[in-house]
gemmi code that builds the backbone of each chain (N, CA, C; Angstrom):
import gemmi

chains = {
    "A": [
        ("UNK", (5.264, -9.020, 33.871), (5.672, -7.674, 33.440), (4.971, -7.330, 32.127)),
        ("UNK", (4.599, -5.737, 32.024), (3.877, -5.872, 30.654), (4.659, -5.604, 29.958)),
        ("UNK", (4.239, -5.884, 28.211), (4.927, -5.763, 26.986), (4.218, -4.547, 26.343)),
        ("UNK", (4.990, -4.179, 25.771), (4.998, -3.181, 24.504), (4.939, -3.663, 22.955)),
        ("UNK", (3.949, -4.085, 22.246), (4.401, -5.014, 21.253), (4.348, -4.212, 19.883)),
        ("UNK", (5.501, -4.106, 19.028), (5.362, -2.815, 17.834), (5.470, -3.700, 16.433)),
        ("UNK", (4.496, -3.608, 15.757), (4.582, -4.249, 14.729), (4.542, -3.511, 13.552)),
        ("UNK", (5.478, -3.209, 12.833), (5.607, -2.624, 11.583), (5.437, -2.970, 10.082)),
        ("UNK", (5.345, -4.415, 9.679), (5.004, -5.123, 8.528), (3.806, -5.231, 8.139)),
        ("UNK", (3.002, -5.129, 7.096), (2.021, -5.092, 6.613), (1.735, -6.700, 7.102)),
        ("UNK", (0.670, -6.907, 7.351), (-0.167, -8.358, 7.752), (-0.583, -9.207, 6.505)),
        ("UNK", (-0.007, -8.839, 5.268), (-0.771, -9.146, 3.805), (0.498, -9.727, 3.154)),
        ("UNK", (1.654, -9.391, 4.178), (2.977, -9.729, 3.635), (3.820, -10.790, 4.258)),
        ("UNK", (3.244, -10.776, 5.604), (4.205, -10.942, 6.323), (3.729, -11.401, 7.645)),
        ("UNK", (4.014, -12.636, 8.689), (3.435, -13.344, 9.770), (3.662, -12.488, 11.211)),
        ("UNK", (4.026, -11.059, 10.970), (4.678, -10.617, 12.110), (3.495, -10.259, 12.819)),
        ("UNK", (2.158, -9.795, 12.701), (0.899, -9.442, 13.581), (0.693, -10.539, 13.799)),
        ("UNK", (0.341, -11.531, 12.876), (0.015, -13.311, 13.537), (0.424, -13.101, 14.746)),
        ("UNK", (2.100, -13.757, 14.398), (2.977, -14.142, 15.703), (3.022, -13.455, 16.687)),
        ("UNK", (2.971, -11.864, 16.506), (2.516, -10.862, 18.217), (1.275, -11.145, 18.846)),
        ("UNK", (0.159, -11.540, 17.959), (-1.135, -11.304, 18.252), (-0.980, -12.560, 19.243)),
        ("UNK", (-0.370, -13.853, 18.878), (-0.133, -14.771, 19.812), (0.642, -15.195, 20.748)),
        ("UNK", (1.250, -14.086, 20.963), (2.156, -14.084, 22.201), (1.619, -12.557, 22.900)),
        ("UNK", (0.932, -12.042, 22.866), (0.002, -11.169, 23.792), (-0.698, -11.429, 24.601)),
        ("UNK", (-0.533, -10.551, 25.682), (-1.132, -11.037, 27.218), (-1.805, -9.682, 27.488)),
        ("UNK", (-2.786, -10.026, 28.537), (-3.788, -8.561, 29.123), (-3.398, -7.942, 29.093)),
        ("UNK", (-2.006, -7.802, 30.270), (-1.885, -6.562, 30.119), (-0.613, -5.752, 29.612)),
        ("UNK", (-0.377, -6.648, 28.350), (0.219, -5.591, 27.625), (-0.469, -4.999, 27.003)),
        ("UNK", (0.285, -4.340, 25.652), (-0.454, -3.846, 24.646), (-0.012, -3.949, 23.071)),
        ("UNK", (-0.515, -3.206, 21.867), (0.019, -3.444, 20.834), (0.298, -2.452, 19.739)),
        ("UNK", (1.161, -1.670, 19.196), (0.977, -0.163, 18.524), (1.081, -0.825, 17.472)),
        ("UNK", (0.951, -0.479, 16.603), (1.230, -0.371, 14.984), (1.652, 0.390, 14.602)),
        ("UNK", (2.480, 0.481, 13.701), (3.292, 1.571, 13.030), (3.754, 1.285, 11.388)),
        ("UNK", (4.258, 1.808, 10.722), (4.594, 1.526, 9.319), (3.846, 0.671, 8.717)),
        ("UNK", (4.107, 0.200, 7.677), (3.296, -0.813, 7.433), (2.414, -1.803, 8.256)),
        ("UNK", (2.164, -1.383, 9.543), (1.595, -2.624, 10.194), (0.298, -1.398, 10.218)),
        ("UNK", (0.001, -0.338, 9.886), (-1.077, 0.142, 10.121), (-2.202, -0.367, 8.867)),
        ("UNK", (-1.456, -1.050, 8.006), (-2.596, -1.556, 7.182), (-3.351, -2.436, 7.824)),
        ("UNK", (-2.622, -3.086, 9.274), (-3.609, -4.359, 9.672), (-5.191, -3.501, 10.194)),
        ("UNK", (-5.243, -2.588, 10.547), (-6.645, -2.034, 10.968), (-7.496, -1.208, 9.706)),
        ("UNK", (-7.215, -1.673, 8.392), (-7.967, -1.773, 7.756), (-9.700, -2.633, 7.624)),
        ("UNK", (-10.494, -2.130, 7.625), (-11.641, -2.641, 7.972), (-12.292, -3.945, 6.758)),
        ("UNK", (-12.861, -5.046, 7.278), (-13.189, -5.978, 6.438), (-11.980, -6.929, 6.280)),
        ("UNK", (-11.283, -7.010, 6.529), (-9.953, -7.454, 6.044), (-9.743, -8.458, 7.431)),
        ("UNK", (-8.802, -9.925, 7.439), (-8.754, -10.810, 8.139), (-8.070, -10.573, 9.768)),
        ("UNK", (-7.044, -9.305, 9.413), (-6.629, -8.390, 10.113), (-6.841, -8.112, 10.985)),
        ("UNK", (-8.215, -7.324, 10.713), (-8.575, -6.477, 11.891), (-9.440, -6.671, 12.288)),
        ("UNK", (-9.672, -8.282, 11.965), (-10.502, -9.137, 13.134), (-10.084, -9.688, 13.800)),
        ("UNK", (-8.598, -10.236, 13.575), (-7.918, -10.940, 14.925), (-7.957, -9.431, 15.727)),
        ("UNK", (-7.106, -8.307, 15.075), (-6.863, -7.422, 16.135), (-8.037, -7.137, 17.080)),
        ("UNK", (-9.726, -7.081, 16.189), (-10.539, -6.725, 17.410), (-10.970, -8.016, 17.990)),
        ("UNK", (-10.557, -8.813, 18.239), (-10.473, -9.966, 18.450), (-9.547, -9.837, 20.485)),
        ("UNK", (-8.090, -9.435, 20.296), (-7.113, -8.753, 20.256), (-7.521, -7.464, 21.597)),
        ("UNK", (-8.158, -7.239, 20.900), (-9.115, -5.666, 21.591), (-9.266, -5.864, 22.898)),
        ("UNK", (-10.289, -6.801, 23.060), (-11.193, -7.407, 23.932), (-10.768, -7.254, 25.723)),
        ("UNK", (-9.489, -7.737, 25.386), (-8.318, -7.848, 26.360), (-7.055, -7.004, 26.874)),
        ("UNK", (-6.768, -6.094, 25.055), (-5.857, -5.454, 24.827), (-5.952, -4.496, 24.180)),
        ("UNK", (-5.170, -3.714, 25.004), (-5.038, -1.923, 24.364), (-4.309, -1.943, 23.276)),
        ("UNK", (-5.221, -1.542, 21.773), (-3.876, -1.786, 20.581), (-4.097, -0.037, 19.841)),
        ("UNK", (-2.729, 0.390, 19.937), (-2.120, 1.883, 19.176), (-2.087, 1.387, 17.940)),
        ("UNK", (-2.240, 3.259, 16.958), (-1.291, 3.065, 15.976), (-0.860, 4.231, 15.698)),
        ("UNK", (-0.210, 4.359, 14.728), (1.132, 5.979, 15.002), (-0.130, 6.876, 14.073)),
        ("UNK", (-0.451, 7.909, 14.336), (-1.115, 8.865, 13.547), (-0.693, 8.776, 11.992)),
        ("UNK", (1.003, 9.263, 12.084), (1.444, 10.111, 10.494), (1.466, 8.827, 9.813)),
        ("UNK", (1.920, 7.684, 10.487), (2.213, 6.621, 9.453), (0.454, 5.999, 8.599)),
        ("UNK", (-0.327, 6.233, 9.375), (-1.628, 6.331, 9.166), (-1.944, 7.166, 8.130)),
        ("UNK", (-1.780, 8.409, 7.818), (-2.133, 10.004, 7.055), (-1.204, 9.806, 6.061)),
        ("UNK", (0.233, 9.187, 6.033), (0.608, 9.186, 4.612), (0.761, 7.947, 4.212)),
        ("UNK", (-0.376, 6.456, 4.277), (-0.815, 6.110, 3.601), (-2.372, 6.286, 2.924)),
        ("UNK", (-2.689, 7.283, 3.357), (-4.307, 7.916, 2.751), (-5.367, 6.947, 3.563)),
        ("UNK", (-4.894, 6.541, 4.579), (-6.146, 5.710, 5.293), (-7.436, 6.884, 6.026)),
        ("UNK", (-8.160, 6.722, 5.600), (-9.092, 7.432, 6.105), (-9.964, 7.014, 7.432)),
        ("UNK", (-10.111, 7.446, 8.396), (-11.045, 7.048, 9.433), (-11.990, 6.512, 9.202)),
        ("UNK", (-12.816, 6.699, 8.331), (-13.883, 5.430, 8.230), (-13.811, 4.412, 7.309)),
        ("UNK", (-12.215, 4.190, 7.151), (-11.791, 2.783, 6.776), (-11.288, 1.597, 7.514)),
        ("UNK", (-10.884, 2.560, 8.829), (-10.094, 1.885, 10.076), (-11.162, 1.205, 11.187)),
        ("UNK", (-10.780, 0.106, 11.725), (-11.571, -0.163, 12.682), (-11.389, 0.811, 13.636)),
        ("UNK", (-12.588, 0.788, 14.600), (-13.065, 1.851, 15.614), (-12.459, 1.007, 16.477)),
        ("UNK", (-11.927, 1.798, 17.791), (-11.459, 1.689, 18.671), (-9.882, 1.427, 18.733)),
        ("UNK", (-9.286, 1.633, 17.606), (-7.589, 1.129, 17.852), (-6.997, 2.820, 18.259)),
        ("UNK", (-6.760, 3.329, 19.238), (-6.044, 4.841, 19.400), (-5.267, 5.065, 19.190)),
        ("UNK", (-5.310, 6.360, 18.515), (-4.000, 7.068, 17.582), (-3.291, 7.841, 18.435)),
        ("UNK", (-1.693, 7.158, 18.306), (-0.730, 8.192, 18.970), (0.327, 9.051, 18.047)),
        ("UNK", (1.223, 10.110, 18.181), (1.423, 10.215, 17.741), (3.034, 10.170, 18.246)),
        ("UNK", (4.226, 10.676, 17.805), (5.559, 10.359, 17.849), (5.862, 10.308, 19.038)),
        ("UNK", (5.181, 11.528, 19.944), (5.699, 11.487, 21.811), (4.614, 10.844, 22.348)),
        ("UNK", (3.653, 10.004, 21.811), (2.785, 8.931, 22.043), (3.059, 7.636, 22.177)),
        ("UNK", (4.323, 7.360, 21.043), (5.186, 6.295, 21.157), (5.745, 6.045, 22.281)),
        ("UNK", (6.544, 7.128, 22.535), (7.957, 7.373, 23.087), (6.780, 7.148, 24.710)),
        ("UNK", (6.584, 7.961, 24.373), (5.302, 8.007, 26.028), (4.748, 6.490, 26.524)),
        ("UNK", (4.556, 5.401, 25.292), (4.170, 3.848, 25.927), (5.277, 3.356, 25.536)),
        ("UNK", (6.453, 3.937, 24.864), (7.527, 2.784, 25.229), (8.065, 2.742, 26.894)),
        ("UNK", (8.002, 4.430, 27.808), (8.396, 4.367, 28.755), (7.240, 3.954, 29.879)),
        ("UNK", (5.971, 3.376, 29.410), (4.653, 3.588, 30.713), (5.007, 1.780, 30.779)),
        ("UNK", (5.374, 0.992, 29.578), (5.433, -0.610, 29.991), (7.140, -1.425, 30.035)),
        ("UNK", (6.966, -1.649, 30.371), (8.202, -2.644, 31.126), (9.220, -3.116, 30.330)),
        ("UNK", (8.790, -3.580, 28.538), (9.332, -3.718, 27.785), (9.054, -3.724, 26.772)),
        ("UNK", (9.672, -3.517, 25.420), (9.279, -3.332, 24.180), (9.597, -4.566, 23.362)),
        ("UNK", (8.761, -4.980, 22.500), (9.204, -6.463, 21.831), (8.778, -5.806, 20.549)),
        ("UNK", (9.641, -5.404, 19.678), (9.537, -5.112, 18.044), (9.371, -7.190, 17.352)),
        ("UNK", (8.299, -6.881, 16.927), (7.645, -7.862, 16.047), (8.204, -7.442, 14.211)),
        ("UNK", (9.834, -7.753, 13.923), (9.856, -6.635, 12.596), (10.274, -7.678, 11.785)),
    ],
    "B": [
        ("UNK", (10.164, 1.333, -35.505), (10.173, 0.178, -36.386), (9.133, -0.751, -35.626)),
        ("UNK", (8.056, -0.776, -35.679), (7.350, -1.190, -34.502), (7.268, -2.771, -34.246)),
        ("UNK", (8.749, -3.858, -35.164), (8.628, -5.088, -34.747), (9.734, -4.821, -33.431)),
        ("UNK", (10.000, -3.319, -33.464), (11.105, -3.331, -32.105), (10.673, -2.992, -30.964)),
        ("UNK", (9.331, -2.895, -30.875), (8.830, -2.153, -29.492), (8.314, -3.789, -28.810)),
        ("UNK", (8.964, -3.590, -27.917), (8.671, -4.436, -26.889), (7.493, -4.266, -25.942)),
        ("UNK", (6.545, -5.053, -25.355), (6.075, -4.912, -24.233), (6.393, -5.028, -22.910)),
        ("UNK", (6.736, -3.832, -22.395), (7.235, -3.971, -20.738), (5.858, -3.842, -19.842)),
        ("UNK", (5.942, -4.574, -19.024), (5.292, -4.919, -17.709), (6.080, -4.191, -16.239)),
        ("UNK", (5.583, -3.434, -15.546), (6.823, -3.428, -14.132), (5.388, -3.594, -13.207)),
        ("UNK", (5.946, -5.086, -12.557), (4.973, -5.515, -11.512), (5.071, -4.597, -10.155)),
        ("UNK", (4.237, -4.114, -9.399), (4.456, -3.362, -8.294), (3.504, -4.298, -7.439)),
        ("UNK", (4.128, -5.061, -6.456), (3.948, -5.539, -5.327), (4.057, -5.579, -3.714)),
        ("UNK", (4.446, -3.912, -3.758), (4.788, -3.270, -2.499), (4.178, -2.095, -2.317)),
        ("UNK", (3.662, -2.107, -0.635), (2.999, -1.165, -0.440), (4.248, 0.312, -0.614)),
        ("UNK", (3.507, 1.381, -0.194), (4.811, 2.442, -0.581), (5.479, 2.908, 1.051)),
        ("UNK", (6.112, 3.916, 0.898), (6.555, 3.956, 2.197), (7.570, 3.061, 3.132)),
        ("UNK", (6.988, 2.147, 3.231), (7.438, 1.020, 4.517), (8.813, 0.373, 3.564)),
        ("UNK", (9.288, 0.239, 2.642), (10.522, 0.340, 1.882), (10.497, 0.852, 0.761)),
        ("UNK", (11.518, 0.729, -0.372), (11.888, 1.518, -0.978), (11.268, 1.533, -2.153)),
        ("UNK", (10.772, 0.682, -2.750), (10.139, -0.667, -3.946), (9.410, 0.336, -4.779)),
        ("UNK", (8.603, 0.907, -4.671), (7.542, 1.614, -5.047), (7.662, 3.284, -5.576)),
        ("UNK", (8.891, 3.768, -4.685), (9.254, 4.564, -5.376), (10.418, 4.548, -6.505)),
        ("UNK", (11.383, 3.310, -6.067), (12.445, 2.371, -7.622), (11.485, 2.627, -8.203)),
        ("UNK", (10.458, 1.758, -8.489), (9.654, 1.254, -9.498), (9.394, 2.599, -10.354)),
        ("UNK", (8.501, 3.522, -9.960), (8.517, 4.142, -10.408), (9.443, 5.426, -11.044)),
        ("UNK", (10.760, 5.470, -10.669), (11.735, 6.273, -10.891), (12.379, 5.281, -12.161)),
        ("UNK", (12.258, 3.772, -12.120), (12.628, 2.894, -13.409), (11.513, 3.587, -14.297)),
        ("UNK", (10.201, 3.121, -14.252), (8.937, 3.791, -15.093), (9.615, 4.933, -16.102)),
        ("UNK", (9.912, 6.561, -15.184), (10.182, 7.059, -16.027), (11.472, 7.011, -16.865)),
        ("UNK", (12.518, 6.462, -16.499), (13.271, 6.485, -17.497), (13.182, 5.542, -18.736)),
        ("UNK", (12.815, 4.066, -18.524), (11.849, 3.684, -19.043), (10.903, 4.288, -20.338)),
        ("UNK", (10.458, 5.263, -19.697), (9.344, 5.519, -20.886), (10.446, 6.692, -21.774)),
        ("UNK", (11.454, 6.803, -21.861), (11.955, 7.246, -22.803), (12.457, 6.540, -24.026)),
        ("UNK", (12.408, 5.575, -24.042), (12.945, 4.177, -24.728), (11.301, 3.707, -26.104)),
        ("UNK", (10.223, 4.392, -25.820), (9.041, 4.479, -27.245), (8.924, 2.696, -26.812)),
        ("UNK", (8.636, 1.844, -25.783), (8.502, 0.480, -25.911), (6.873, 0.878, -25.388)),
        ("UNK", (6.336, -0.363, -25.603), (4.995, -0.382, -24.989), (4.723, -1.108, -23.104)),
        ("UNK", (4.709, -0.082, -22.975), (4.542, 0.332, -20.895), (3.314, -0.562, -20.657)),
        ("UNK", (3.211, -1.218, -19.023), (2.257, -1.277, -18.764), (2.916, -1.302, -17.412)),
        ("UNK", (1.895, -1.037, -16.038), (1.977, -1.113, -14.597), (0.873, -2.350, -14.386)),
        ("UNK", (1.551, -2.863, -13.496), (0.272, -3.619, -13.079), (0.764, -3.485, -11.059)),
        ("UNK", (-0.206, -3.691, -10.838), (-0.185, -3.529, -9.148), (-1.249, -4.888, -8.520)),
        ("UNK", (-0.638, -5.026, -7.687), (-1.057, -6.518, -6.807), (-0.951, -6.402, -5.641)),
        ("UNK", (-1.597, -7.488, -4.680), (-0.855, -7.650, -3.371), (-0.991, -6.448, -2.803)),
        ("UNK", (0.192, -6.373, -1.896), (0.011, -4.676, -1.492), (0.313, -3.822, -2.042)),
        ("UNK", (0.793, -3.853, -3.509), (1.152, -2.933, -4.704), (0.154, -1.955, -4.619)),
        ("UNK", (-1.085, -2.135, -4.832), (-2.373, -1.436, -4.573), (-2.373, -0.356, -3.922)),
        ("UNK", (-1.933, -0.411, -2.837), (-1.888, 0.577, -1.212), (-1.081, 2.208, -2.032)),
        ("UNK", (-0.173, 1.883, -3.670), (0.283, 2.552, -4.114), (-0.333, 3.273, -4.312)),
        ("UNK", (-1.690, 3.397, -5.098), (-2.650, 4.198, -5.252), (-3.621, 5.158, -4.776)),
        ("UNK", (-3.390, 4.497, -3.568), (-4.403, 5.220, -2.589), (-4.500, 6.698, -2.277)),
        ("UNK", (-6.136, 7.240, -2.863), (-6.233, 8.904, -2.602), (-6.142, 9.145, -1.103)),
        ("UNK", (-5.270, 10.618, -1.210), (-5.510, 11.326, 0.054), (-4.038, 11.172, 1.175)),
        ("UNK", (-2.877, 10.556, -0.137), (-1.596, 10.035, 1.087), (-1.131, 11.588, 1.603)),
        ("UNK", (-0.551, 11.565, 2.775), (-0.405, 12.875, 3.043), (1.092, 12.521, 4.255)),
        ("UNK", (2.208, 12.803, 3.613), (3.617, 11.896, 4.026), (3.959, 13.664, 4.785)),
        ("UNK", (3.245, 14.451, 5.134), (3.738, 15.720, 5.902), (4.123, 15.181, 7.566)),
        ("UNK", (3.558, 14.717, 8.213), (4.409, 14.071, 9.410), (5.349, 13.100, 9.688)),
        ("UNK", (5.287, 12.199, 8.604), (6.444, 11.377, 8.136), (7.710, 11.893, 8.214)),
        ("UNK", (7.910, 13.008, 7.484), (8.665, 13.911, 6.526), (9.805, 12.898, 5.705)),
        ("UNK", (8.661, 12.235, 4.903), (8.939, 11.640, 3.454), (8.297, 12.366, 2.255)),
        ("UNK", (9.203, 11.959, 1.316), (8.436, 12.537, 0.202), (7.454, 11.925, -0.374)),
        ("UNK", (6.239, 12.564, -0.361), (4.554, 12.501, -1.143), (4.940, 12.048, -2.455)),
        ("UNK", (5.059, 10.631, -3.075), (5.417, 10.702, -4.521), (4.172, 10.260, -4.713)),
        ("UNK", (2.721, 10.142, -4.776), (1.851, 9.555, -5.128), (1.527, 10.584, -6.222)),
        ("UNK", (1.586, 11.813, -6.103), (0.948, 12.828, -7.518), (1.504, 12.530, -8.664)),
        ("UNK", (2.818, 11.714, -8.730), (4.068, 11.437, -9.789), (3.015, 10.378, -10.550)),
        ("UNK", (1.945, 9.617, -10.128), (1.237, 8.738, -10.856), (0.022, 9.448, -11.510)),
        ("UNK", (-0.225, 10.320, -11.336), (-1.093, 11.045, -12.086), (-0.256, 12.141, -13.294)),
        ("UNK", (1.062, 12.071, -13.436), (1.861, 12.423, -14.166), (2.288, 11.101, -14.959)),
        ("UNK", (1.797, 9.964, -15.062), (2.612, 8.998, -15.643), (2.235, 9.209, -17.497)),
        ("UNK", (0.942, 9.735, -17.829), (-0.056, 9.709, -18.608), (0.701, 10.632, -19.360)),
        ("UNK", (1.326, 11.860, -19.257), (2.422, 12.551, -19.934), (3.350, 11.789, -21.155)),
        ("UNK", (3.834, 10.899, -19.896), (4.785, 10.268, -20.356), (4.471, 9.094, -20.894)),
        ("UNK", (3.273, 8.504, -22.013), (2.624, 7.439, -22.492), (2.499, 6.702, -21.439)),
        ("UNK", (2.668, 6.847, -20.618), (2.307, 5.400, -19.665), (0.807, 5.565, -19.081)),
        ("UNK", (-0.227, 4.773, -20.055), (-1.768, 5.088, -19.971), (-2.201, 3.692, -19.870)),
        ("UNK", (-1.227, 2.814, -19.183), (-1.931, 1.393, -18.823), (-1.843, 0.969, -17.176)),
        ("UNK", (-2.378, 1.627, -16.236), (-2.210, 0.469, -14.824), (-3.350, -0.415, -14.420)),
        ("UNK", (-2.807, -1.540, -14.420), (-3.920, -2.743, -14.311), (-3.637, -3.090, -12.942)),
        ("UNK", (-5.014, -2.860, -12.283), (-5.195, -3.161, -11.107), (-5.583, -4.208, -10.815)),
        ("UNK", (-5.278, -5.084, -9.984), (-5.822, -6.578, -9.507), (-6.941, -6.422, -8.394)),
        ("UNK", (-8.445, -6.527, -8.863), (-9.626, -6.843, -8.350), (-9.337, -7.699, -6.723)),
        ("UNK", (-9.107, -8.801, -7.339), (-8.606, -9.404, -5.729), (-7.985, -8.945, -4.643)),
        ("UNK", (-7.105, -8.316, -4.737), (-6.042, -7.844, -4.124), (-6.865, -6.736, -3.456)),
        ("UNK", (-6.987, -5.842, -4.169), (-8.209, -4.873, -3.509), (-9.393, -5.398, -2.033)),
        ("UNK", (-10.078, -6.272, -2.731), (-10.697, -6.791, -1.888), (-10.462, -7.249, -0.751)),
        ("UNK", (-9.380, -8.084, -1.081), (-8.388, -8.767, 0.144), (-7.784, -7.944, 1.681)),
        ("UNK", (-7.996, -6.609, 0.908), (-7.161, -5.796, 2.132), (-8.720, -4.285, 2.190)),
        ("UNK", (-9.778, -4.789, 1.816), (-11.303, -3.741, 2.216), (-11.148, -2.633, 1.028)),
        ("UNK", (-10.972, -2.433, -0.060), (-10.617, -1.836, -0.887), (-11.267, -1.864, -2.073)),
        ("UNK", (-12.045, -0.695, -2.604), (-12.036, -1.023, -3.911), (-11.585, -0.016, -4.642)),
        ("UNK", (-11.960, 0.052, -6.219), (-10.949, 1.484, -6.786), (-11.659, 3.053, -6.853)),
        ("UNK", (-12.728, 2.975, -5.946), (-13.162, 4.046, -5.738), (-12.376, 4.707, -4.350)),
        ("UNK", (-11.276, 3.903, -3.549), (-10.247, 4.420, -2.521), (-8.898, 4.710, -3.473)),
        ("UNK", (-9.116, 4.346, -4.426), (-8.139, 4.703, -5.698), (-8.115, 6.360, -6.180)),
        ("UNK", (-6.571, 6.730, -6.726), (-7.077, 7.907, -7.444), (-7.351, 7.947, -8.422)),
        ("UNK", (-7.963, 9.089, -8.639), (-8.655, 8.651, -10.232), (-7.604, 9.044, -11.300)),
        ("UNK", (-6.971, 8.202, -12.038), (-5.819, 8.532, -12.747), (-6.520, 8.812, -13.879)),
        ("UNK", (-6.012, 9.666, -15.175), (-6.325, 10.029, -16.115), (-5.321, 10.289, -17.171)),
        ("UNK", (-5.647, 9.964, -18.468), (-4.949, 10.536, -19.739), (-5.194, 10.699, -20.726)),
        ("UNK", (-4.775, 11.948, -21.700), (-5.211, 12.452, -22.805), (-5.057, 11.396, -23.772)),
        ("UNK", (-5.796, 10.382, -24.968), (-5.893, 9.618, -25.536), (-5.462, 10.564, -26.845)),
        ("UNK", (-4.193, 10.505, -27.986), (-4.369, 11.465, -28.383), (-4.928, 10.783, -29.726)),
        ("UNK", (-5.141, 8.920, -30.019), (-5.671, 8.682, -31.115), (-7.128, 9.090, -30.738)),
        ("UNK", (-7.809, 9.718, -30.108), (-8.919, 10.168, -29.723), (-8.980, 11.145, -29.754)),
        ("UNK", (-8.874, 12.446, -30.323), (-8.858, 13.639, -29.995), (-8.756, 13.942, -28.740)),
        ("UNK", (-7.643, 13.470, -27.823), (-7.266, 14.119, -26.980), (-8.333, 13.755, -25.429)),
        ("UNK", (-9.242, 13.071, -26.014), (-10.219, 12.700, -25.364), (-9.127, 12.172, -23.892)),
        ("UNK", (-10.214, 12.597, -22.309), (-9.385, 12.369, -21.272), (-10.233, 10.244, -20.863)),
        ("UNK", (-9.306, 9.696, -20.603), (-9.420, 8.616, -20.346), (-8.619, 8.152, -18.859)),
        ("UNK", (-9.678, 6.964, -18.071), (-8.864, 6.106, -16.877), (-7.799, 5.394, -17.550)),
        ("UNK", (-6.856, 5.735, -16.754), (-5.780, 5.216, -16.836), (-5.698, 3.969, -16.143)),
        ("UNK", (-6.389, 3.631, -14.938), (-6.598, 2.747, -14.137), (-7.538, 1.680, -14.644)),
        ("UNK", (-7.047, 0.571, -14.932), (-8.054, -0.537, -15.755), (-8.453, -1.864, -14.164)),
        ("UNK", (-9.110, -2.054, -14.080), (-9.534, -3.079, -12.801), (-9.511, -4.408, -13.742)),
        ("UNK", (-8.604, -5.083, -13.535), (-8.965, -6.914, -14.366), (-8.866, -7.458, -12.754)),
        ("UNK", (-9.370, -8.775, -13.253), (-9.482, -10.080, -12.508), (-7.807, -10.672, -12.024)),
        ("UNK", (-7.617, -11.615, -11.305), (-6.915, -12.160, -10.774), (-6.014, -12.991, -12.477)),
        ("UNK", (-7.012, -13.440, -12.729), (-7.296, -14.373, -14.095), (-6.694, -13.620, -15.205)),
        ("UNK", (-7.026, -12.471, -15.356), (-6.693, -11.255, -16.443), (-5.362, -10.962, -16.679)),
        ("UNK", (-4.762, -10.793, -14.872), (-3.817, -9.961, -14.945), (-2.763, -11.690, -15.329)),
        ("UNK", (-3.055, -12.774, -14.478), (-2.083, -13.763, -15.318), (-1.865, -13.422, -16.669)),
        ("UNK", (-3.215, -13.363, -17.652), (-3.206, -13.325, -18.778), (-2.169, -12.581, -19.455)),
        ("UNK", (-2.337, -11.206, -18.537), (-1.169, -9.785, -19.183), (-0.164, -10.466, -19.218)),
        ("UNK", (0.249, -11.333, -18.043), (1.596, -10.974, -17.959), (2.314, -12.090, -18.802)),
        ("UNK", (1.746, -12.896, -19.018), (1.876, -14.182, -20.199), (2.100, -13.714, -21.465)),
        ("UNK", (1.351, -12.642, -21.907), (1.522, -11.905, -23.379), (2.849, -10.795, -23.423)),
        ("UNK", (3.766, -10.377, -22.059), (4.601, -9.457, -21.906), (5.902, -10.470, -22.652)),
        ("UNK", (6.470, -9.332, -23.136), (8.316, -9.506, -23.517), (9.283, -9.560, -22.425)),
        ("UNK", (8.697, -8.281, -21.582), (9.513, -7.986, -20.262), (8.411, -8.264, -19.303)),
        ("UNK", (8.965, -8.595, -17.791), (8.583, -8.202, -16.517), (10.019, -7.847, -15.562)),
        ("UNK", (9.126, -6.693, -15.150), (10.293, -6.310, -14.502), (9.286, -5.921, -12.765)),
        ("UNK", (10.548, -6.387, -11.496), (9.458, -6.733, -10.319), (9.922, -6.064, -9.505)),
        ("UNK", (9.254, -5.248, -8.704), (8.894, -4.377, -7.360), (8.625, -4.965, -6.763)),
    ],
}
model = gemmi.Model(1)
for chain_id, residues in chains.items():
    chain = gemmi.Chain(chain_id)
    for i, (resn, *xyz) in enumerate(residues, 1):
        res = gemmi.Residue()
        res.name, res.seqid = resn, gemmi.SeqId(i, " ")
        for name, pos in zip(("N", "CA", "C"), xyz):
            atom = gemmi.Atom()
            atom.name, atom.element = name, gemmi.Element(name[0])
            atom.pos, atom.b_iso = gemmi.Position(*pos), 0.0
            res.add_atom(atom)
        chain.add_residue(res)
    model.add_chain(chain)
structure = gemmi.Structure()
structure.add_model(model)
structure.setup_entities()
C-alpha cells in the first residue's frame, strides 16, 4: 500500500527526514511542509539524500510554507513539486496512508 | 553608572515560524532594550533562517515579523553576530541575509551593518565575555 510521508522538522535539527527517508518505498511519496522545507535547500546534506530519494520517489513541498521562509527558487533543488493547501489535502486522499514523520 | 551595564547576549537558535522561539526572542529583545544594558543577538544553527530576505508569511496567515529586525537599530540594538558556519551548513551566505542597518550616532549618524559575520571560534569567544545569555 502506498504511503504519504509528511515531514515537518527542519533536517538541521532534528532526525525526522533521516528516519522517513529510510523507511520510503517506490511507490510512495514524500511532502515537506514547515520546517521540513528547509531540507530542499540546495548544497546542503539534505537535499542530497532527498535527490537521492528522487530517483524512486515523488517528493512535495507546501508552496506558502516555502514563501514565508524567503526561500527563493533558485535556492531549492529542482525537481521537488510545489503544492499548495488543496495539494495536500489532494495527496493525502490519492495514497493509502499518511505517516507524519513529526 | 556604566559599572552597571551589563552585557546581554540572547542566543537565537531557531528557525522562525515552525515554533514560537524566534518571535519570544525577539519580543524579550525589545523590552529588554529598555533597561540601557549592552545588547547583543547572536544567531546559529537554524537561528540564521531568522534573517532571511524576502519572507513573505501572506499564505501562512502568520504574522511577517522579519521587518521588526530591521527596526532593532532604533532601539540600540546594533550588534547581530552571525555564525559563518551555520550559514554554510544549510547553502547560505549573508548575502541571502537582510541587509540590516543602523544610524551610528558616535559617528555622525553615519548608517552602519548591523549584521557582523564571525567564525564558529568568534562567536564562542562572545559568548565567554557575556554577563548574561539568554536562549531561544
Amino acid at each position: 500500500m502506498s504511503i504519504l510521508h509528511t515531514v515537518n522538522k527542519s533536517p538541521f535539527e532534528k532526525m525526522s527526514l533521516d528516519s522517513c527517508i529510510d523507511h520510503v518505498k517506490g511507490e510512495s511519496a514524500v511532502l515537506l511542509y514547515e520546517d521540513g522545507v528547509y531540507a530542499a535547500l540546495k548544497g546542503t546534506g539534505a537535499a542530497e539524500k532527498l535527490a537521492s530519494v528522487m530517483e524512486t520517489t515523488k517528493v512535495y513541498m507546501l508552496g506558502p510554507d516555502v514563501k514565508a521562509r524567503g526561500l527563493a527558487a533558485d535556492k531549492l533543488l529542482e525537481g521537488v513539486e510545489v503544492v499548495d493547501y488543496a495539494g495536500f489535502v489532494d495527496l493525502a486522499a490519492e495514497y493509502d496512508k499518511v505517516l507524519a514523520w513529526v | 553608572m556604566s559599572e552597571d551595564i551589563k552585557k546581554f547576549m540572547y542566543v537565537n537558535r531557531r528557525a522562525p515560524y515552525g515554533t514560537i522561539y524566534a518571535w519570544e526572542a525577539l519580543e524579550v529583545v525589545l523590552i529588554g532594550a529598555a533597561f540601557d544594558q549592552d545588547v547583543s543577538l547572536a544567531f546559529l544553527d537554524d537561528g540564521v533562517f531568522q534573517l532571511m530576505k524576502g519572507e513573505d508569511t501572506g499564505d501562512v496567515e502568520m504574522k511577517n515579523f522579519s521587518p521588526t529586525y530591521s527596526a532593532l537599530g532604533d532601539y540600540d540594538v546594533t550588534k547581530l553576530y552571525v555564525e559563518k558556519e551555520s550559514l554554510e551548513e544549510r547553502g547560505l551566505t549573508v548575502e541571502d541575509l537582510m541587509p540590516l542597518k543602523y544610524e551610528d550616532e558616535d559617528d555622525d549618524w553615519a548608517e552602519k551593518d548591523s549584521i557582523r559575520l564571525v567564525s564558529r571560534k568568534e562567536m564562542a569567544e562572545l559568548m565567554d565575555e557575556q554577563d548574561v545569555l539568554f536562549s531561544f
